[in-house]
C-alpha positions in Angstrom: -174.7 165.4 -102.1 -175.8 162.2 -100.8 -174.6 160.0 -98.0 -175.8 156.7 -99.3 -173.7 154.1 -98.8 -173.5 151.0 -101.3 -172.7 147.9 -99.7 -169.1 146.5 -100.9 -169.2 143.6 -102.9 -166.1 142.2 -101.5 -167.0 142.6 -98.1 -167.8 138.7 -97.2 -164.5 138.1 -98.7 -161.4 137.0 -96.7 -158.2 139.5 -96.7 -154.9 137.4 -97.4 -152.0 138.2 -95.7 -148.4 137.3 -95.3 -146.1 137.4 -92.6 -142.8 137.3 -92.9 -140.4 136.1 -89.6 -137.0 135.9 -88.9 -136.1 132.4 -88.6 -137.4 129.1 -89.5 -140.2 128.0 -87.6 -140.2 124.7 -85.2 -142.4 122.0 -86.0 -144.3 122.1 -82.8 -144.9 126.0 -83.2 -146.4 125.1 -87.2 -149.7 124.7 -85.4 -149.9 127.3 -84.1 -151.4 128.8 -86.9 -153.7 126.5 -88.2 -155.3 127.7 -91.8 -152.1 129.6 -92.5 -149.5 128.2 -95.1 -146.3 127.8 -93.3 -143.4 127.9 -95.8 -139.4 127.4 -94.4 -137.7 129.5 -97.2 -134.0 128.8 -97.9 -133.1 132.5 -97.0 -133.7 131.2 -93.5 -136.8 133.0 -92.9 -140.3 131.6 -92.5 -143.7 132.8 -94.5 -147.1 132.4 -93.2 -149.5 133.1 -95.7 -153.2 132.7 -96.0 -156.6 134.4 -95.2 -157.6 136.5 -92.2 -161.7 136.6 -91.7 -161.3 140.1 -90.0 -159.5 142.3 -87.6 -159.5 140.7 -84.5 -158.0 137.3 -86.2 -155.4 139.7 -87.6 -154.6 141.0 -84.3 -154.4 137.4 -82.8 -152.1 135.9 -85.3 -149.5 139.0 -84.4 -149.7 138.4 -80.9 -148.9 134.6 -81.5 -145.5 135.9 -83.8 -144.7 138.0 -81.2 -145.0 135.3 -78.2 -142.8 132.9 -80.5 -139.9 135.7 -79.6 -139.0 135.3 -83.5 -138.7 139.4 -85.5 -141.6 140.0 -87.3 -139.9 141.1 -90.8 -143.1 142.0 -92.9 -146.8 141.8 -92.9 -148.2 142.1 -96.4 -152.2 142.4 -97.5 -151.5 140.5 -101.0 -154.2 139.2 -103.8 -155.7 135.5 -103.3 -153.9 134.9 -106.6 -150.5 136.3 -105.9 -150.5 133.1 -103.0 -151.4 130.9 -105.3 -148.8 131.6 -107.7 -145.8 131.6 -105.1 -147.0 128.4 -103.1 -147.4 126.6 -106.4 -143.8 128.3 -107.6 -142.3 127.1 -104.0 -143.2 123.5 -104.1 -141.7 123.4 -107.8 -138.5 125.1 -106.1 -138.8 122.4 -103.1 -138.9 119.4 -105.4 -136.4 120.5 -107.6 -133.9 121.1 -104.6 -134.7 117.8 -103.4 -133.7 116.2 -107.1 -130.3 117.6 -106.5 -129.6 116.7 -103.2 -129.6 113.3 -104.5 
């Protein structure tokens, strides 16, 4: 038995996460979390989705929900191309809501 260890090849790569909160989020906390994708959903809720280059920025970006006051609902490690799917799928959904409104 061996105890070599062969380097990961997705270890340069960013971990996407999403975070869901209670509540939508004010405008002037949005930047707080710059590089994130901020989506108001019409549940009431607010997403944050995006990548996380390692531990330490995950750990910061919890501290910053929990300083908002807001529940944290969810915190989700999800593929690059499962975000991509839903923020494409969301501003379909947002532009069609704005058709009917007028």
């Amino acid at each position: 038995m061996t105890n070599e260890q062969r380097p990961n090849p997705d270890a340069n790569q960013q971990t996407v996460y999403e975070f869901r909160i209670k509540g939508h989020l004010g405008q002037q906390r949005m930047d707080w979390f710059v590089g994130l994708t901020v989506t108001l959903e019409e549940d009431g809720n607010t997403l944050l989705s995006g990548p996380v280059i390692d531990q330490s920025a995950l750990h910061g970006i919890l501290k910053k929900i929990r300083d908002l006051g807001m529940p944290l609902l969810a915190v989700s490690q999800v593929e690059p191309k499962d975000i991509e799917k839903k923020i494409s799928t969301s501003v379909v959904s947002q532009k069609r809501s704005k058709r009917r409104k007028k």
